[in-house]
N, C-alpha and C positions, 0 to 999 in steps of 0.2 A: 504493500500500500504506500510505503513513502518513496519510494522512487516517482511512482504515478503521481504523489500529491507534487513533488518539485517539478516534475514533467509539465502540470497546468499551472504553478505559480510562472514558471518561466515562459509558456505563451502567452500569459496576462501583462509581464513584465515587455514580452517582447512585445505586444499589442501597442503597449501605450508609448514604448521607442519610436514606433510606424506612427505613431499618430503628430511627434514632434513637428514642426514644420523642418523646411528646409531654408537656410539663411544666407540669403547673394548681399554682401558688403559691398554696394555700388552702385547706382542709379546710373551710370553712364549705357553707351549702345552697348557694351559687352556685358556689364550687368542686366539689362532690357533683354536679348537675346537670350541668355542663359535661364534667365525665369520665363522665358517663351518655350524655348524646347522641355525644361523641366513641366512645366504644366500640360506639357501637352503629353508627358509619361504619366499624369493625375498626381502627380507630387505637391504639399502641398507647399506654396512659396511664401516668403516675404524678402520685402528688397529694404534694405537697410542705408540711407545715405545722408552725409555730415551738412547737405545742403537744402535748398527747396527743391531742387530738380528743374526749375525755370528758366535755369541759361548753365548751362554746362559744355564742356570739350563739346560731347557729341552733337550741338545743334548748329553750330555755324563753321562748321567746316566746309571744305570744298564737296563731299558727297563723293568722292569716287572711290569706283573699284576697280581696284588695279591688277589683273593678273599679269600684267607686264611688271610691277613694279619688284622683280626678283634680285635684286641685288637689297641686301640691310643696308642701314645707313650707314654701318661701322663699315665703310669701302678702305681701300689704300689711297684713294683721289681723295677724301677726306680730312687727309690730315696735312697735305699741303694748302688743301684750301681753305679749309678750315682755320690756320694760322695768318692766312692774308686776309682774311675774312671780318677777323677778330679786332683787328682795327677800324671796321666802318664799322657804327649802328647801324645801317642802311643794310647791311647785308644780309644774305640769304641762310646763312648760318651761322651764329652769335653766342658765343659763351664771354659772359663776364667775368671778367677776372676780380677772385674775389677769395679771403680767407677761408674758405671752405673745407673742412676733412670728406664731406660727401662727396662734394664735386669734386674733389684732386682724386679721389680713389677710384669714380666714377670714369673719370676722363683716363686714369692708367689703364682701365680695366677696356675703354675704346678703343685707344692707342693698340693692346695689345691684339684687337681681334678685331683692325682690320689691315688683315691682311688677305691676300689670294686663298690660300687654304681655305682660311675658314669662310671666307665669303661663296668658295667654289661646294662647301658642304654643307651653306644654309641655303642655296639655287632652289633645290627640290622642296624644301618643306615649305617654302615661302610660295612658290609657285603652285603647290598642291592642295596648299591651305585657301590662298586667293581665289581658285576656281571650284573649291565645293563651295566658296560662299556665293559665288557669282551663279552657281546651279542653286542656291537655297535662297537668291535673291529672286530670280525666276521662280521658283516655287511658289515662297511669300506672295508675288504678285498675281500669283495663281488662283493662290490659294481667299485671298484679300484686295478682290480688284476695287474693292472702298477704301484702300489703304490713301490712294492717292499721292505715292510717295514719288511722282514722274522719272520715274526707270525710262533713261535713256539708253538705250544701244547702239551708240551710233559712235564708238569706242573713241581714244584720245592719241591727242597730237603734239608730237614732242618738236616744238618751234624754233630754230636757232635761227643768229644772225652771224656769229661767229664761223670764222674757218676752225678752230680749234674744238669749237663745241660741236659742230657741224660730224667734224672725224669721229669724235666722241659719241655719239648718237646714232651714225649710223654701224659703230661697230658695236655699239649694243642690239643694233638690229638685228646683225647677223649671231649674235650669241643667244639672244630671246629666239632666235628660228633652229637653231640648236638644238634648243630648250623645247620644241615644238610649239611655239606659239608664232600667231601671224605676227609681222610687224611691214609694212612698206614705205618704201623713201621716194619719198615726194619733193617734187621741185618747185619755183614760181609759178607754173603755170596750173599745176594741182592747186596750187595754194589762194588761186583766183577762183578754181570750180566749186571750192570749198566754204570758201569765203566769199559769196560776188557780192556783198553788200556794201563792204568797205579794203582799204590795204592791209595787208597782214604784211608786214616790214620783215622780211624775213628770207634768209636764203634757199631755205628748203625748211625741211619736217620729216619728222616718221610717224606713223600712223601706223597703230595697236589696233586690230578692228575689234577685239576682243574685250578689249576694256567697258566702261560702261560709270555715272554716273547717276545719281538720284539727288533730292531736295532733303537734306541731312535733319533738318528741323519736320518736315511735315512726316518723317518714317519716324523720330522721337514719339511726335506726340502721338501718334497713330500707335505705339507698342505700347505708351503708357497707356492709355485711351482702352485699350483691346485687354491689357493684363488684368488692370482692375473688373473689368466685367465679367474674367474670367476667375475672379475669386482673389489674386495676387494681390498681397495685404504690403503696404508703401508707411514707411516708416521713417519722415522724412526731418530734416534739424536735428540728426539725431547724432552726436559723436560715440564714437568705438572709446573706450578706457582701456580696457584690457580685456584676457583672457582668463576663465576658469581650464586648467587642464591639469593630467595626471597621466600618464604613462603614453599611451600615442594616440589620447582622444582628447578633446578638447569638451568640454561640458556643458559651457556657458558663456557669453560674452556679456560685458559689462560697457552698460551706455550711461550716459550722462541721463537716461530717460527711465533706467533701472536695468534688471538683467532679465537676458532670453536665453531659454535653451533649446536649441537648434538639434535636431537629428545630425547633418550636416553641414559646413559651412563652405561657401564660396568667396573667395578674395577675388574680387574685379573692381578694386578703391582706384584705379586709375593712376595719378603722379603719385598718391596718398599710401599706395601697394606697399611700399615701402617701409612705412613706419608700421603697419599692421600687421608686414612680417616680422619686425624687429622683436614687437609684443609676443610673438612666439618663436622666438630664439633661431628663428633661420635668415639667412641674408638673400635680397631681394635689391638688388640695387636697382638703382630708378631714379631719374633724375623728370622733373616737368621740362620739356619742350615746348614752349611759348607758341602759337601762332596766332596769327589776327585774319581777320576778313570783314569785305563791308558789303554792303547789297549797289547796284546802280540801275538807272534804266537800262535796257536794252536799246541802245539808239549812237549811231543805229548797227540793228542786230550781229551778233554778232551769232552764227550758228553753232560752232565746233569747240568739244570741250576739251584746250589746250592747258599745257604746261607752257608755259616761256621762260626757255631752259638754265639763259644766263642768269635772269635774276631767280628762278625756283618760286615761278608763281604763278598758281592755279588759275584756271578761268574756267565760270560754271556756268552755259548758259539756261536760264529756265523762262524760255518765249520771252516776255516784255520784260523782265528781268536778269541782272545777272550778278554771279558771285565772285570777286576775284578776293584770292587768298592768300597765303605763303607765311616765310620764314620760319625759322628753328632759333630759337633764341633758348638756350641753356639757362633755365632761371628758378632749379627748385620749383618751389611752392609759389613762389612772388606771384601776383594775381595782375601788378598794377599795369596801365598801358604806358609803353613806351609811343607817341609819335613819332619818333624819328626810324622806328619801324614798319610804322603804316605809312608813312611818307616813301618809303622803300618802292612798298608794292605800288604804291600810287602813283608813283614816277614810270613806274614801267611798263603802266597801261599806254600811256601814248608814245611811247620807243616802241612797239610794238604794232600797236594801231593808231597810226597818226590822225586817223578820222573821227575813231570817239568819242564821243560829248561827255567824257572824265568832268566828274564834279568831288573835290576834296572831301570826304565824310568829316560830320562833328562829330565828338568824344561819343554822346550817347547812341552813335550808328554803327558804331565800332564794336565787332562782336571780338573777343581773346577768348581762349584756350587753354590751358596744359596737356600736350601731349606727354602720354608715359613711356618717357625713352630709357630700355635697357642698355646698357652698355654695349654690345655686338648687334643691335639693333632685332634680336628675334623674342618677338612675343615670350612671357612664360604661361606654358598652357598644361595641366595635370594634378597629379598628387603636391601636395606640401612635404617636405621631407620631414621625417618623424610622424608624420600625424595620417592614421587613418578615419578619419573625418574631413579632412582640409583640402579641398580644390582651392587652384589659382588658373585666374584669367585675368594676365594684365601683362603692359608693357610692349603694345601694338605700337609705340610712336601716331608716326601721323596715319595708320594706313588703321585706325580701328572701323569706321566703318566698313572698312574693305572686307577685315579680315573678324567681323562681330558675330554675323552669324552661322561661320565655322569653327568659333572657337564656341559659340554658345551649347549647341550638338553634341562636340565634346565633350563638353562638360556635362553635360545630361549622360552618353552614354557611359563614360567614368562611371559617377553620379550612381548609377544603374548593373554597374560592375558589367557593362558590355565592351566588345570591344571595341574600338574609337574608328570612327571611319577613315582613319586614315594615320599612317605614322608619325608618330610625336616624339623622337626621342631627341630634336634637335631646339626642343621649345623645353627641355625638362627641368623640374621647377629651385631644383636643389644644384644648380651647374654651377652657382659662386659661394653655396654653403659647406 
């Protein structure tokens, strides 16, 4: 008889574990994504985040998906450029120099992975990751043609004016076609078919037909919008304290709003990933990546959604409007806006299209960001080291929409002890602990 009575105490025990929710630390697109695929396994969710959720990274970014974009940030061209760089504010990639033990350890930890090797063994998993999310991005649209989130496929175009940048782009053409993806080199006279509205200043282009582009704020609110109806409980102003844990489970997290205890936990805090790994004793380096972007008319139009390669700055058309974006400004947590940054990208709307009716945005048209930049530039996506309860999804840099919801999937099959659609050993979470 007592073996049977422990038998039913420990389904009862085990009952009421299943009934704990499941807890995503992060309101950003990777945290939206990951409580989308989890709910749609009947898990049950809540989204945990230190903010209101109103203006965050994910809503005013450029919108693309980039299955071209396979090269990480940490290149070996990086770090030449990156030092001449460092001297203009204006520039497309900006670390301030500044007392810092995060950033200098951060920035060794760059230095040291980028190089060819390791750039040539994150190729695949960046490229494999980018195109299940561009198939779950079609799905999404499939699946939620009220999303209204304007999925463009009319993929993007890498702009130079340069002879140096020029070589540069088109030898990534021929290595993205390596890689098996399209890419084709276009001249002036493509660059009039593409463009017949106004000048594209430009001496050629490459053209990804595969890539693709959406309205980065109308897919936010549309997943907020969609979760809550679906039962997903939003937990928002809400800061992280610490951790309750014991041996490789974690128990409980402690908020400034009181304590929850989660079946499971998801780390997707974005620049913040960092300090929330700290709190459980593993290393999670991560620096915020600053970028800015403003809205303008569409006038006149401009159709094709370009990079403009010299300065690293987006251009998003959506019909009467449009989004131009950029820079990498190395800044922590710092929130505040630099102009002499947005002055950057603003300079080099009419170096590029001399015909555009550019108007200067004021402070409050100015959307910033923190992008969560790893050291070697690759996502960390899986187990937390030590901990079986602990998923992480964080550290996309600038490409988290691209790459939200395939890392979201993951995390749900993880999550579900399935196996992950796809291999992860190059995003693994414990590679600097």
């Amino acid at each position: 008889m007592r073996p049977a009575r422990r038998y039913e105490i420990k389904l009862s025990e085990n009952a009421i574990e299943i009934m704990k929710p499941t807890l995503v630390i992060g309101g950003g697109i990777v945290g939206l994504f990951t409580a989308y695929f989890l709910q749609k396994e009947g898990i049950e969710v809540t989204v945990i985040d230190r903010t209101d959720l109103k203006d965050n990274c994910s809503t005013g970014n450029a919108g693309m998906i980039v299955p071209s974009h396979i090269i990480p940030l940490a290149a070996p061209g990086m770090i030449t450029k990156g030092i001449s760089w460092m001297f203009s504010s204006k520039s497309p990639f900006y670390i301030h120099p500044r007392l810092d033990f995060k950033l200098a350890q951060w920035c060794l930890l760059f230095f040291k992975a980028a190089n060819q090797t390791q750039v040539t063994k994150a190729i695949p998993y960046l490229k494999n990751l980018s195109l299940l999310s561009k198939a779950l991005y079609q799905e999404f649209r499939q699946e939620h043609p009220e999303s209204a989130i304007a999925l463009v496929e009319k993929g993007l175009m890498m702009a130079y004016q340069t002879e140096s940048m020029e070589k540069e782009e088109v030898e990534f053409a021929h290595l993205a076609r390596k890689y098996g993806l399209e890419a084709e080199i276009l001249g002036t006279s493509d660059l009039k078919e593409i463009e017949p509205n106004l000048e594209l200043k430009a001496r050629g282009a490459v053209l990804f037909p595969g890539d693709a582009h959406l309205d980065p704020g109308a897919l936010y609110s549309f997943l907020k919008t969609h979760l809550e109806g679906k039962g997903v409980k939003f937990l928002t102003e809400t800061q992280v304290l610490g951790f309750e844990k014991s041996g490789s489970r974690v128990h409980a997290v402690l908020t400034d709003k009181g304590k929850i205890e989660p079946e499971k936990i998801l780390l997707c805090g974005g620049s913040w990933s960092g300090e929330l790994a700290r709190m459980l004793d593993f290393s999670l380096p991560m620096m915020g990546g600053k970028g800015y972007s403003f809205i303008q008319k569409n006038q006149p139009e401009i159709k094709q959604a370009t990079i403009l390669t010299e300065q690293k700055v987006a251009v998003s058309p959506y019909g009467e409007t449009i989004r131009f974006g950029g820079t990498m400004e190395i800044a922590g947590t710092n929130q505040s806006i630099n102009m002499n940054r947005v002055k950057g990208i603003f300079e080099s709307i009419n170096r590029y299209y001399p015909d555009f009716e550019s108007k200067f945005p004021e402070e409050n048209q100015i959307w910033k960001g923190l992008r969560p930049c790893s050291p070697d530039g690759l996502p960390y996506i899986g187990f937390a080291p030590k901990y079986t309860n602990v998923l992480v999804g964080s550290g996309h840099s600038m490409m988290g929409i691209s790459l939200a919801p395939a890392t979201g999937k993951i995390l749900a099959e993880l999550h579900r002890q399935k196996e992950p659609s796809m291999e992860i050993q190059g995003f693994e979470v414990g590679r600097y602990s």
